[in-house]
Every structure is written in structure tokens, then in C-alpha cells.
N, C-alpha and C positions, 0 to 999 in steps of 0.2 A: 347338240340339239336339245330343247326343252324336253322333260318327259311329260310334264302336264303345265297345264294353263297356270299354274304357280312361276313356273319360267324356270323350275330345278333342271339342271345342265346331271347327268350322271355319269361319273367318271368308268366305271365301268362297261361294256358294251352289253358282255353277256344279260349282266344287272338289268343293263337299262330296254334292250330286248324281253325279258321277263315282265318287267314292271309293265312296257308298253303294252304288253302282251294283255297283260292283267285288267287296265284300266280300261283296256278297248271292252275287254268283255263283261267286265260293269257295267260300261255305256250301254252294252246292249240288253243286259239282264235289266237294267234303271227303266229301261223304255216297254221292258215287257211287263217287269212289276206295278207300273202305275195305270195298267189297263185297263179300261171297267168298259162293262157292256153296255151300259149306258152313255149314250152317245154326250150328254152336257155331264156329266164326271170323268168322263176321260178326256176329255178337250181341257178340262179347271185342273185335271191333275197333271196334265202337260208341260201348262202353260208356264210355272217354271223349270221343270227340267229342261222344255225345249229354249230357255232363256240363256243354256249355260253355266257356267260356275267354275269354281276354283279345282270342284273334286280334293279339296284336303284329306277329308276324312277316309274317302278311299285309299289315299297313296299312303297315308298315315298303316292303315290296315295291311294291305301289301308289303310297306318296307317293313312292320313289323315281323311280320310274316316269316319271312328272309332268313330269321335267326332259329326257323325251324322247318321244318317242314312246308315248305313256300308252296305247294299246289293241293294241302290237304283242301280236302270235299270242302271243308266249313268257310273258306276263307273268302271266296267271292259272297257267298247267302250276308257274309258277316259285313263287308263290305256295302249291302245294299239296305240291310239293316240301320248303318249309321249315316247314311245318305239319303236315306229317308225320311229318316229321325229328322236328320236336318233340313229337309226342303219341308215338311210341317210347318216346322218353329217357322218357318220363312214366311208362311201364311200369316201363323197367328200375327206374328211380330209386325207385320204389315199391318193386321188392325189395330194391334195396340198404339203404334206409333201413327198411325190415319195417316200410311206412305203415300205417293201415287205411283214412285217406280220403284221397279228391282231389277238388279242387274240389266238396267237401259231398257228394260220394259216395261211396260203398264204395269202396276201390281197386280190380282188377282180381284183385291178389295174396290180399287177401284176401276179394270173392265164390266164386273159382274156388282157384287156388293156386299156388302161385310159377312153377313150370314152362308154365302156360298164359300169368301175366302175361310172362314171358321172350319166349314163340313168338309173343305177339299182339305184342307190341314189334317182333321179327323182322320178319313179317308187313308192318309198315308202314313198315319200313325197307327193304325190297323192293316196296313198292309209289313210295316216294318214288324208289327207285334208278330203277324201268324208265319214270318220267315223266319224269326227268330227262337219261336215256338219248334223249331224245329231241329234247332243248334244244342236244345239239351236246358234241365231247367237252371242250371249255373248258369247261362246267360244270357238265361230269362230274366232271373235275378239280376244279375248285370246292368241289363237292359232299363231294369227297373227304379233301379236307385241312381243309375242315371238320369231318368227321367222323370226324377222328382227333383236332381238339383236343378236340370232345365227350368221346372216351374216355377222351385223356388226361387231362383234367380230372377227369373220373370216378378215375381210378386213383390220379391228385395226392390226393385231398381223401380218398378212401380208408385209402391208408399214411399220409397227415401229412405235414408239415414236415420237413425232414432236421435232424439235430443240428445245433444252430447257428443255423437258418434262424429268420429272424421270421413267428414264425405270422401278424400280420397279414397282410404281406408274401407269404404262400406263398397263403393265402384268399384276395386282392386278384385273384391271378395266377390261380386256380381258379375264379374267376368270372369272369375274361375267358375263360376256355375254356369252360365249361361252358354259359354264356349270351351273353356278349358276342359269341362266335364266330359263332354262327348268328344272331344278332340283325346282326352285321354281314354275315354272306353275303347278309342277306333284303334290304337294300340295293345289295349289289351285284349281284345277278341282276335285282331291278327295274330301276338303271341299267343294268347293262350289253343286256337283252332288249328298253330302249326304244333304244336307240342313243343312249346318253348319251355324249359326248368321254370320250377316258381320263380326265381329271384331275377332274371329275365325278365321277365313278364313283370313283375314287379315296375324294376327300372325302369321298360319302356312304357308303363303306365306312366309313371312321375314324369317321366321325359313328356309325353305328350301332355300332361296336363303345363307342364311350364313351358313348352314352344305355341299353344294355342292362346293360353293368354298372350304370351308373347305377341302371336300376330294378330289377335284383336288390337292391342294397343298398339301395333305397329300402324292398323287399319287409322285407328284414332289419329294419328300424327297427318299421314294421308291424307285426312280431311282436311285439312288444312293446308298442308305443303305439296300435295299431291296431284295428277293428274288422272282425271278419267280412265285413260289407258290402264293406267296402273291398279287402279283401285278401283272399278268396274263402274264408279259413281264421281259425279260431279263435285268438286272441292268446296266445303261450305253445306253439302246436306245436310250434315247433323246441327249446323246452325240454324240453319233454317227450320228445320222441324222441333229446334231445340233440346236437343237429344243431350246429356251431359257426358260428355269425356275425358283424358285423362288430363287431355295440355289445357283445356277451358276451365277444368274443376282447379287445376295448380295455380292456370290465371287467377280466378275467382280469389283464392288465396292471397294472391300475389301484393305485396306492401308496398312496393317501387312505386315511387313521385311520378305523378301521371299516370299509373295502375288505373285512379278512377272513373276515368272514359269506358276504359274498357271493361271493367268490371259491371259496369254500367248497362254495356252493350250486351256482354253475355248474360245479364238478368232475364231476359227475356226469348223467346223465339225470334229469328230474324227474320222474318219476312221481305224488307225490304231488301232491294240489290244492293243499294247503294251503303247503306247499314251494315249488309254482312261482306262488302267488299273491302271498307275500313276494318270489320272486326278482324279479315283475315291478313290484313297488312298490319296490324297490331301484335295478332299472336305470331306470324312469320319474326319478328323482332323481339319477342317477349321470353323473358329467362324460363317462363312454362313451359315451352318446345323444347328446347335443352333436357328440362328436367324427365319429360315424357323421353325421351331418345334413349335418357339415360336408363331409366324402369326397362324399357325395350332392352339391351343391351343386357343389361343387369338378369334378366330372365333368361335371354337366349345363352348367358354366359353358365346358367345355370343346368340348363339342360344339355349344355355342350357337355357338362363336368360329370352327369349322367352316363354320358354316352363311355366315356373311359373308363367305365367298369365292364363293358359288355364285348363276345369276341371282336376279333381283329377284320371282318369282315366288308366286304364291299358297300353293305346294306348301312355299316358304324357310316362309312364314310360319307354315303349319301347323307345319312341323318344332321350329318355335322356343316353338308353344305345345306340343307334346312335351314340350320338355326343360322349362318351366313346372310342368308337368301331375307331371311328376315330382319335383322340388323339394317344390311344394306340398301334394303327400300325404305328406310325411313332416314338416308341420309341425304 
């Protein structure tokens, strides 16, 4: 049986008893942390938690956890910490990209209106701050230089590439800030609050930063080849809104006779149905999905090769059907 809405199966029972155990009481601490006495702030700080989600960064925190001290005091606060962190970004990034859904729901920006989705964002970036204020100032610090690569991600992927730069190259680096960053802090505050060795905690930091990018770009493939179900959003968003990714940026590149349609198509946002129905029967055929598959694969294989440094433990082997789990959705 899944242990979260990722679809990770855990071979273990004890394990996956533990984890379940784990994430339920996130659910419940997520629902008490976003509460404000204010009746229209706590309805906007809701409205994506009660929308759902993958919960990565928690389960990320918990298996890390696993390789020490799995129920020390810090490890849920840490947990809600980078789940917060991330339903914020989830605000802003709805205004910046002038979304209308998120995970199959209205976005924020557009039920209420950009300056509410900004302050609700705020709101739970102040709420992850004073939990985490609490954790000690190492991860405070943490916290913090995380959430500068957050922004500057955000600001990278904003202006673009500098003259010169290789766009893939500059996106590669924009998704290890934007995602991989916090996808690796959620590993090392679980190591580090279970009292994991440094070089442990080490490891499962680098681990999480190369499975997160990982599943961004897996996310990316998705868009394309994928179904709602799987990817919580309809195949063709990021066309549509004109978002740039990994197998569009490779298109864009791409040399091949008859390339020019398509490179054509992807110059712009696609608004049209019928526009971004041809672009996706282009890229389903074009040697760029290949090559995204390949990055995908290429990253999970590296966080696999992480993992064979660290004990021989139930928690390695969940980690190892992670990087699986993520390959495999983009096949």
C-alpha cells in the first residue's frame, strides 16, 4: 500500500507503520499551524493545504530521520517547517506565473487577488519562521540560506539566462534552487533533529538535493507525456502559460529537419487548444523527451549511488524505491 500520495509502496511494515504514523501527525499539526483568528486569513491559509499535495518534503524529513533517532521532539516542528516553506512559494509562484489553478483548485490569486495571494504566502512564511525559531539557531540558519536560494531561483528563472549562458544550463541550476534546495534542507533537518553523524546528514543532504531536482524534471516530462492523475495538473500547463522546461528548452535547441514548426510553436505561450495539442504530439515524438528522461534517470542514478554509503537500513531501502518511483513516472 502507498505510504503517501507520491505512491511510495514500503517494503518494510514496521517502517512503513512509523512513517504512516508520522505523516498523519503532520497532517494534523499543518492544519493547526496555518490557523489565524482572523476569519479571511485563515480561510486564504487553508485554501491550499486543504487542496492537498504530494507531502514530499515531509516524508523526505521522516525517512531521513530513520538513520537516527526517528521520534526525537524536533522532527515533526521540522517537518512543518518545510511544508510551509513550501505551500508560501506556492502562493507567490501563482502570482508570478498569473496561474488560475493549483493542484485542481482555483489558485489563491485568482479566488481573492494577487495582493491577498502575496500576504497569505507571507503569513506562512512567518509561521514556518517562529516554528523554526524554535529548533535552535543552526536551523535557523538553515532555514535561511535556504530561503535565499528559493528567491534566488525565483529571480534566476525570472530575468533568464545572461547573454551567452546555456539556457538549459541556467534551468538545470534554477531547479536546484527553487526545488532541490528545500527538498534537500527536508533531509537535513530530519538527519540532523534525529541526531544523525555529520557525514550522514551530509549524504542525505546531497541525496535530497539530487532526487528533488530529479522529480521536478520528472514533473517537467509529465507535462507533456502525462496524465492529471499522475501529475496533479493537466498535460500542456506549462505550455500554456509558457513556462520553460527541460524537454521544450532541449526542443528549442533541437536541429532536426522539421524541428522548425516546432520551435516555432514553443516561441510563445500557447494559448490556443488546438496549438498546444499539435505542440504536444510534436514533443511526445521529438528526440528532447528522450533527452529529459535521460537527465531524469541520470540524477535518480546519482542519488541512488548516495544512498550506498549510508547504513544498511529499512529507511536506505525506501530511499532507493524513491529514486525508482521517480524514473518510473516518467516512463
Amino acid at each position: 500500500m502507498a505510504t503517501s500520495s507520491l505512491g511510495l509502496s514500503i517494503a518494510s511494515t514496521d517502517l512503513e507503520h512509523r512513517v504512516r504514523a508520522r505523516l498523519a501527525e503532520i497532517e494534523k499539526e499543518l492544519a493547526l499551524a496555518v490557523q489565524s483568528d482572523v476569519d479571511f486569513v485563515d480561510e486564504a491559509a487553508r485554501h491550499l493545504l486543504a487542496a492537498g499535495g504530494k507531502r514530499f518534503r515531509p516524508l523526505l524529513v521522516v525517512l531521513a530521520a530513520e538513520f537516527g533517532d526517528s521520534q526525537g521532539a524536533g522532527v515533526v516542528p521540522a517537518a512543518l517547517v518545510v511544508e510551509l516553506t513550501h505551500l508560501a512559494t506556492l502562493y507567490h509562484d501563482d502570482v508570478m506565473d498569473q496561474a488560475d489553478l493549483r493542484r485542481g483548485a482555483q489558485s489563491a490569486n485568482a479566488r481573492w487577488d494577487n495582493c491577498v495571494a502575496i500576504l497569505t504566502g507571507d503569513f506562512l512564511f512567518a509561521r514556518a519562521s517562529a516554528i523554526v525559531a524554535d529548533l535552535g539557531p543552526d536551523c535557523v540558519r538553515i532555514q535561511a540560506q535556504t530561503f535565499a536560494r528559493l528567491v534566488q531561483g525565483q529571480i534566476r528563472e525570472t530575468v533568464g539566462p545572461r547573454e551567452g549562458e546555456d539556457p538549459v544550463a541556467h534551468y538545470l541550476s534554477v531547479v536546484a534552487d527553487k526545488t532541490g534546495s528545500l527538498i534537500a534542507t527536508s533531509a537535513r533537518f530530519g538527519a540532523r533533529l534525529a541526531g544523525v553523524p555529520p557525514e550522514t546528514e551530509e549524504t542525505l543532504t546531497d541525496f535530497g538535493e539530487q532526487i528533488g531536482t530529479a522529480f521536478q524534471l520528472s514533473d517537467d516530462v509529465l507535462d507533456i507525456t502525462g496524465e492529471k492523475a499522475v501529475s496533479g495538473k493537466t498535460p500542456g500547463t506549462d505550455l500554456r502559460e509558457g513556462v520553460p522546461t527541460l524537454p521544450t528548452l532541449l526542443a528549442r535547441q533541437g536541429q532536426r529537419e522539421g524541428d522548425s514548426r516546432l520551435r516555432d510553436l514553443l516561441s510563445r505561450p500557447l494559448t490556443d487548444d488546438a496549438e498546444r495539442a499539435e505542440t504536444l504530439q510534436l514533443l511526445r515524438s521529438a528526440p528532447a523527451l528522450d533527452q529529459a528522461r535521460a537527465e531524469v534517470q541520470r540524477r535518480t542514478d546519482a542519488a541512488r549511488a548516495l544512498l550506498e554509503t549510508l547504513p544498511d537500513i529499512p529507511a536506505r531501502q525506501a530511499l532507493v524505491e524513491l529514486c525508482d518511483l521517480v524514473t518510473t513516472r516518467t516512463s
